[in-house]
Each structure stands twice: as structure tokens, then as C-alpha cells.
N, C-alpha and C positions, 0 to 999 in steps of 0.2 A: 617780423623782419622781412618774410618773402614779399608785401605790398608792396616794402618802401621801392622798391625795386621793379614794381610793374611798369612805371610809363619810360623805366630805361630802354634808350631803342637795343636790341639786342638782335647780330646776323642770325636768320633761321637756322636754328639746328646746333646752333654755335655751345650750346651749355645746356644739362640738364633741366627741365624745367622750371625743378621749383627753385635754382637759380637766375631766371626770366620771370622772378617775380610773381610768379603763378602759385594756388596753394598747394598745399602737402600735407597729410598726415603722420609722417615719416618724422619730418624735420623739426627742431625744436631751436632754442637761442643757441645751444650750444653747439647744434652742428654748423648753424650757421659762421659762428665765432670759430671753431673751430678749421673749416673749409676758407676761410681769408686769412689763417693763420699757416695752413697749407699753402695756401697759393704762393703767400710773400716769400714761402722760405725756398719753395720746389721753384718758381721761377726766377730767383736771385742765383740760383744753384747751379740751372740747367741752361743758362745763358746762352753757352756755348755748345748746345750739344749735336747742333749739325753737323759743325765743326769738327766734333770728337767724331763722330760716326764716320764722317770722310776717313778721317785719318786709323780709325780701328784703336781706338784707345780713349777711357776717360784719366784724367789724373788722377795721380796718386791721392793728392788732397781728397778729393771729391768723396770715396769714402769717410775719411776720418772728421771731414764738414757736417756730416750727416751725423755722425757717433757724437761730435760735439754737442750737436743741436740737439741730440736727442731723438733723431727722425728716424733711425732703425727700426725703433720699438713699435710702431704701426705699423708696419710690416708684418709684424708676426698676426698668426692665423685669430679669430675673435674664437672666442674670448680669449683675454692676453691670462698667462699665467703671473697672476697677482703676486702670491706669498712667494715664489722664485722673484719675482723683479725687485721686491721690497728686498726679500734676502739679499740681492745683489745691489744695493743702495739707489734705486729708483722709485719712484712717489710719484711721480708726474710726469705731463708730457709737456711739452712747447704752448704754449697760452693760458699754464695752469692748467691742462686735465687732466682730474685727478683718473688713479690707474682705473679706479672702480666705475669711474662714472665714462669711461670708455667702451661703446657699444656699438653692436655690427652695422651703426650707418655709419658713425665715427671712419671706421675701416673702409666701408664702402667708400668716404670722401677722400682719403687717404690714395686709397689704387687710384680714384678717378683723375685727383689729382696729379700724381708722378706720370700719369699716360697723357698727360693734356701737351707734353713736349711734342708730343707724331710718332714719336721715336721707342721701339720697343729696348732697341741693349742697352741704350745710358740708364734707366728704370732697372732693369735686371742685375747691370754692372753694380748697382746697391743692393736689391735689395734679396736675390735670390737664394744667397746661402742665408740669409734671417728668416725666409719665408717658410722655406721647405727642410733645410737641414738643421734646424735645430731643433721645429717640433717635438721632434720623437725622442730626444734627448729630455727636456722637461717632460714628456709625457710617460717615458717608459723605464728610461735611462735608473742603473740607481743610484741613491742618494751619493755615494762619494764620487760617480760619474760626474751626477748636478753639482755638484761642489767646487768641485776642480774646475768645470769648464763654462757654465753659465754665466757667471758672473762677465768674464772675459769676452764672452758671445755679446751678451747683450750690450755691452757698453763699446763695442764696433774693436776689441785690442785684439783679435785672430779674426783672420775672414775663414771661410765657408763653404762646402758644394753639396748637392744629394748628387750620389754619382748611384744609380740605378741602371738605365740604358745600356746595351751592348753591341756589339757590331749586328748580332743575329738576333739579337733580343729586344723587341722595342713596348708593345703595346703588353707583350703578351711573358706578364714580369718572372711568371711560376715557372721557366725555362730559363732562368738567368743560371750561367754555368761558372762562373768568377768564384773559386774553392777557396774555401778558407778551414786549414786542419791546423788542430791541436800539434805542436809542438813535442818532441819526445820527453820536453822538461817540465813541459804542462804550462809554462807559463806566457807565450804564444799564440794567437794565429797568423799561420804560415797563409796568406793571400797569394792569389797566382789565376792572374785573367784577363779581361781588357773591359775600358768601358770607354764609351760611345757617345760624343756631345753633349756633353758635361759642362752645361752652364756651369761660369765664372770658374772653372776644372784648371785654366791655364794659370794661374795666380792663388787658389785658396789654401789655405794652410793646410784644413782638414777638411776630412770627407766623411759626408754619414753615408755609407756605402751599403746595398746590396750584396749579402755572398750566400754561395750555399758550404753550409754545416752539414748537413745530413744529406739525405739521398733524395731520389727526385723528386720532382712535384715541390709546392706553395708549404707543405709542411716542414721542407728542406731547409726555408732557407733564414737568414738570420740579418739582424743589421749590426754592421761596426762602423766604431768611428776611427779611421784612419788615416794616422798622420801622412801627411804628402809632404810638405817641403823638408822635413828631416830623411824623407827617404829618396827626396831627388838624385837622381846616380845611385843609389842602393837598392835594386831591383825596380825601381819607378822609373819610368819615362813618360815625361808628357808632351804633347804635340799641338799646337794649335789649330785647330777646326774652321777652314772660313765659311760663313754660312751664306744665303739669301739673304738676311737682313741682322738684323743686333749686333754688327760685326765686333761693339765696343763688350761686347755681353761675356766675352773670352768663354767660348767654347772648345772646350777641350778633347783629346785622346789620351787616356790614360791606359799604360801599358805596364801591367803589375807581374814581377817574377820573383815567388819568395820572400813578399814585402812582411817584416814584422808586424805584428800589433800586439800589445798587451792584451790578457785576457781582461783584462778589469776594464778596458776597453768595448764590451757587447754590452749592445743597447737593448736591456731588458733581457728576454729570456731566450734562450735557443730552440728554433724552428717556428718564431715568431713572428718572424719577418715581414711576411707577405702580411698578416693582419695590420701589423705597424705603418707599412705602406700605403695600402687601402683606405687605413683611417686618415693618414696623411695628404693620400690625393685632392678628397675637396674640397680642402681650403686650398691645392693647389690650384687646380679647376678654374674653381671660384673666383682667383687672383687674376688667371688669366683670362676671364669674360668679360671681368671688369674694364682691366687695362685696356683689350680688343673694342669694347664697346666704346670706348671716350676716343681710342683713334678714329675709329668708324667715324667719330662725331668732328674731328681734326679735317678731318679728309674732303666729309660733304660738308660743312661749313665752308670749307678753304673753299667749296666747286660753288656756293648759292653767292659767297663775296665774289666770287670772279666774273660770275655770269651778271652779274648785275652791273657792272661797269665794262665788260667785254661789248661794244660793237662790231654786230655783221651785219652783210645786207642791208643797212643802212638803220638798225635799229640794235637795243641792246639784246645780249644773247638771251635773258630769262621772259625777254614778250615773244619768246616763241614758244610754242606750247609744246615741243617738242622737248625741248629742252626741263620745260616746269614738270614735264609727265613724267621725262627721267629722274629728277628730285626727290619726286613724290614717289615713287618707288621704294625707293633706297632711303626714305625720312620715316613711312612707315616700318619699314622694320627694323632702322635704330630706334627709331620712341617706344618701340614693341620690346624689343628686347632690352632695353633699359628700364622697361616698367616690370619687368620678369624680373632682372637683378633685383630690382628693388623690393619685391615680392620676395624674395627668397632669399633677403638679406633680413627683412621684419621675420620671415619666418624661423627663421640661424635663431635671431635673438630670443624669439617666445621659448623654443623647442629646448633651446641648449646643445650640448656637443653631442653630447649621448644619440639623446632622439633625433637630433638635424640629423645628425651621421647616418641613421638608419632609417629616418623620413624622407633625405632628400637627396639620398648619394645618386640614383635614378636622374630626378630632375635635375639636380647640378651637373651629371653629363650634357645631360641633352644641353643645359643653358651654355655649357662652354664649346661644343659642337658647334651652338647657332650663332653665338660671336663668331665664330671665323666664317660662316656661313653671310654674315653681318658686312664684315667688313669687307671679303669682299667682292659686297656689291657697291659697297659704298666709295672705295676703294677705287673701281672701276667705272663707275659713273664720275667719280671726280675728275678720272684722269680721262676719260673718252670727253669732260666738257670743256678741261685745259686745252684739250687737242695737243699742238705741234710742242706746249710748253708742257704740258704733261709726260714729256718723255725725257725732258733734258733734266742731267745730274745737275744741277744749280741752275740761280735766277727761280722769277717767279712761281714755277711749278714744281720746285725740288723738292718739297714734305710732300705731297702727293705723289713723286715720282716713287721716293724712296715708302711712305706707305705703301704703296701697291706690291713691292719686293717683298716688303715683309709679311704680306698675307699668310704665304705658306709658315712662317713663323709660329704661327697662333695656330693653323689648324693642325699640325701634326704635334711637337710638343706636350705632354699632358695626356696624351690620348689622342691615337688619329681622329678624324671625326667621324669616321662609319663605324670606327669600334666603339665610339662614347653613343651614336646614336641608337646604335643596337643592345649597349650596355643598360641604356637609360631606360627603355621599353623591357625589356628583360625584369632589371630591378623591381617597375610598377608593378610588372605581373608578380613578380614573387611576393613582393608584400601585401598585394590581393587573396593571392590563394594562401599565402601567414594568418590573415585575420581572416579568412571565408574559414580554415581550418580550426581557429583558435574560438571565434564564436560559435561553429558548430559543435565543439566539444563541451561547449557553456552552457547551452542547451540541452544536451546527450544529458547532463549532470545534473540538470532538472526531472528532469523524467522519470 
């Protein structure tokens, strides 16, 4: 399928390659069928989403379009938890695929896709509480937690947040101070703390929250899921967050005093928290290199179409070499680190969750560090080739204008990027000296 496609004229930069008709090892019929089933539905969807972004709001509809179509469900982290989706009367996706034969390029098409708008909050305003806060519910949660609330998750009828973050508390999660104590009737936790830009936080019903149970340190702390719109005005307060970019993305303050939760409410076990998190993070990561990388691709695309019908000097902007050097910059290290995702989206799928999780939490740092690291350059080449239109909020330089805002979006989020890049080097060594320790005892044992 990738030939039929080679003598299509395609702008540099504009699409992955082995969508420029180039070949892949990667890709099969299905991704391909799959990736034009993406497109028709995410660009009929997201029409308007400049639009929305202006204004700091998607519709109402807009979720529950999604939940219809079925386009939640790719969202969630690969592999999808099968026997929960079937429990909950799901079989397939959108073009017929089936749950099982959905595999981490499947996903990888999926982010690529919902990021090909420019725009990081119309993407988030769907799919953040699928991505990140329901995980740990199918993964830990037990069974009458999954019972009660999956079903409803997955088919889009409650929205969503992972509300982790704190005002004092960002990167560094083994210091989150948000208490959550037993009740004198046992039946109870008593929540009381704040938490801190809380994607989709201003609207979701519930939150798979952060608190500590026990005393300090990562062994403290535990996760619950806590309802927010029944306790709006009952110890809750939430405040809306305006950011640098995603402004439709409803970033939130939540300000918790006293807030109830049912004890049947804790996700898995207490002082478990921080492991739950961790395993959690890299598909979050993950999620965001992706998105990051396909805007990268939005941004210098938008700069190689402009420069090419742009006259100065009496000639177009891209015959000056000045101009091509700058391209070329910022083209190698999208095609770079989009060949890295791709590397370590085949590797997800060989490894599985277990081994990825503990093969590649290291490098999925580092890959989502170098998205933002990615964008922006890319980000800033577009907009230093727009020049005077590269600054203005509308007309022809507005997705680049507004790209460029959103940079800081990507690299702080998820992990700043000096603590993922330092996180990621850390990890390699440790799993060096794991195996230099583990085969030298295999040896010892020969002797």
C-alpha cells in the first residue's frame, strides 16, 4: 500500500514517511486502513479547533462524538486491556478492529493522528482522563472498583482526570503532602490538600488522585478515586488554570478540605501509590512524544509550504540557502526522533508491558525530553521563517504562532525535561549494573 503512494507529490516534512509512500517494516494493510480511518474521523471532528482554542473551550458534544464513534478506546495505553473492554460490551474499533489485533503502531497512529490538528488542548480536552486516569483502575483497582466504574469509563458516560501535581510538588511525586485519613467509622477517606494543573481538573467528574496514607516518603503514598462534581461546594473548590497553550484542555485547581471518599474507593493496595504512578507514567511519556513529534511536523511543514511561494529579494524564500540550512536543521531531528518513536513503539510491542516497563522507562524519558527539545526547534524555525506573520494571533501564520506557545506545554508536563533527561541516563546505568550483577552471580554459581 506504501508504493501506491510514492509518485504522490507530498510538502517535505508534511507526514511520516512511510505515509510519503516510502517503505516500512513497521506497517502492514491494517495500519494503513486503519490510519485513513483515523484521519476521516479526527479531521471531520476537529474542524473547528482553532476556533475552540481562541475561545478556551471545546463543545460539549465533542466528547460524547468521540464515545459514539468509539474513538476513546485508542487512547488508552497498548496494550488495551481486552477481557475489561469485552466485559464492558466492546469488540471493536472504528473500521472493524478487532480489540486483539490492535497493536502499539495501531496507537502510535492514533496520537499521531489527533496531534496532526497543531493544537495540543483540543487532543487532551478528549482524551486525557482515558489516557492516564483510568489505567491504574483496570490495572490495580479491584474487581467491584472494575465493575462499578469501567464500563461507564470506557464508553465516554463519566469524564476523567489523574490529578497528581501540587502547587509544591511537581516532578518530584514521593513529596506529595494531599492526606488522606481513615475516618473514625472506618468507612471513609477524609482528603485535605490542593492539587495543581490538573488537566481536564475544571469539568471531570472523578479523579484518580494522588494522596498520602501513611507517613513520608513513596511508601506513603496511595491512589483514590475521587468523586469531584458531587463534592463541588462540599469541601471541593475548583478554579480554572489559564496556561501558555491548550487553553481548551481545562486545566484546573483543585482545593480539597475534608472531601469524603469511600474506602471501597482505593486503587489497589495502600502505600502503593508511587509504584502505580511510575508504571503509569510511560505510556504517559510516550503519549506525549508522540503528539509533540506530529506537531513538530505541523509547524516545519506549515514553514517548507510557505517558504516555497514566499518572495524576497526578488526570488522565492527556499532558493536561499539560508533559509534551506535552517529546514534542514530542524528536519533532521524530526525524522530522528520520529524514527526513535518508532523504534520504541516495535520494541512496547515485542517486550510487552512487564519488560517495556522495565526495558525502556530510561529511554521513554529521554524520547519524551527530546520531543520538546524537537519541537522547539521546529517550532522556531517556522516561526523565525513566517517572520512578521509568524507572530500574529490569526491569518496565515496562526498555527505556527500558536505552536510556538505551546512548546513549554510539552516540556514541562509529564516530567520537566532535565529531570526525564537525567532520569533516563540514571535508569540505563541501573539496569547495566542489574545484569553486570545478575550474570556475575551466574557465573560465581558455576565455580
Amino acid at each position: 500500500m506504501a508504493s501506491s503512494a510514492l509518485n504522490k507529490p507530498t510538502i517535505p516534512f508534511s507526514e511520516p514517511p512511510y505515509l510519503s509512500g516510502l517503505p516500512s517494516p513497521y506497517y502492514n494493510d491494517s495500519h494503513y486502513a486503519w490510519q485513513k480511518t483515523c484521519r476521516e474521523f479526527i479531521s471531520a471532528e476537529f474542524s473547528e479547533a482553532l476556533a475552540w482554542e481562541a475561545n478556551g473551550s471545546v463543545p460539549s458534544t465533542l466528547f460524547k462524538n468521540f464515545a459514539k464513534g468509539n474513538m476513546l478506546i485508542p487512547a488508552l495505553p497498548f496494550p488495551l486491556p481486552i477481557k475489561q473492554l469485552k466485559e464492558a460490551g466492546i469488540h471493536e474499533l472504528p473500521g472493524g478492529l478487532k480489540l486483539e489485533d490492535f497493536d502499539a503502531f495501531h496507537r502510535l497512529i492514533y496520537g499521531d493522528e489527533m496531534l496532526r490538528v497543531g493544537l495540543g488542548g483540543v487532543p487532551a480536552a478528549i482524551t486525557t482522563g482515558i489516557n492516564f486516569a483510568i489505567p491504574p483502575i483496570y490495572g490495580y483497582g479491584s474487581p467491584a472498583l472494575q465493575k462499578k466504574w469501567l464500563g461507564p469509563l470506557f464508553r465516554g458516560e463519566i469524564t476523567s482526570c489523574l490529578a497528581i501535581t501540587e502547587p509544591d510538588t511537581g516532578s518530584d511525586v514521593a513529596n506529595i503532602t494531599t492526606t488522606a485519613k481513615k475516618s473514625s467509622c472506618g468507612k471513609f477517606y477524609i482528603v485535605t490538600g490542593q492539587k495543581k494543573w490538573i488537566t481536564n481538573g475544571i469539568w471531570a467528574e472523578y479523579a484518580t488522585m494522588a494522596v498520602r496514607t501513611g507517613g513520608h516518603g513513596p511508601t506513603g503514598l496511595s491512589l483514590l478515586w475521587v468523586p469531584l462534581t458531587e463534592n463541588d461546594g462540599k469541601g471541593l473548590e475548583r478554579r480554572r488554570i489559564y496556561i501558555s497553550g491548550g487553553s481548551t484542555s481545562g486545566t484546573a485547581f483543585l482545593d480539597l478540605d475534608e472531601v469524603k471518599v469511600p474506602v471501597e474507593n482505593l486503587i489497589g493496595e495502600e502505600g502503593m501509590g508511587m509504584r502505580y504512578i511510575m508504571n503509569n507514567f510511560n505510556a504517559e511519556r510516550l503519549s506525549v512524544a508522540i503528539g509533540a513529534t506530529r506537531t513538530a511536523r505541523v509547524a516545519l511543514s506549515s514553514a517548507v509550504e510557505y517558504v516555497m511561494k514566499r518572495e524576497a529579494f526578488g526570488k522565492p524564500l527556499i532558493d536561499q540557502p539560508v533559509v534551506r540550512h535552517r529546514l534542514a536543521k530542524a528536519g533532521v531531528m524530526l525524522e530522528s526522533q520520529w524514527a526513535w518513536i518508532e523504534q520504541v513503539m516495535y520494541q512496547i510491542g515485542k517486550l510487552g508491558k512487564k519488560a517495556g516497563d522495565r526495558e525502556l522507562g530510561g529511554v521513554t524519558a529521554m524520547v519524551k525530553a527530546n520531543s520538546g527539545i524537537v519541537l522547539n526547534e521546529c517550532a522556531q524555525c517556522a516561526v523565525l521563517l513566517f517572520g512578521g506573520k509568524g507572530l500574529t494571533k490569526g491569518g496565515e501564520g496562526e498555527t505556527v504562532e500558536h505552536i510556538l506557545r505551546e512548546v513549554v506545554v510539552t516540556r514541562i508536563p509529564g516530567g520537566a525535561e532535565d529531570v526525564l533527561l537525567d532520569l533516563g541516563v540514571r535508569q540505563l546505568v541501573k539496569i547495566f549494573k542489574t545484569k553486570t550483577a545478575e550474570l556475575e552471580a551466574t557465573r560465581g554459581s558455576k565455580l
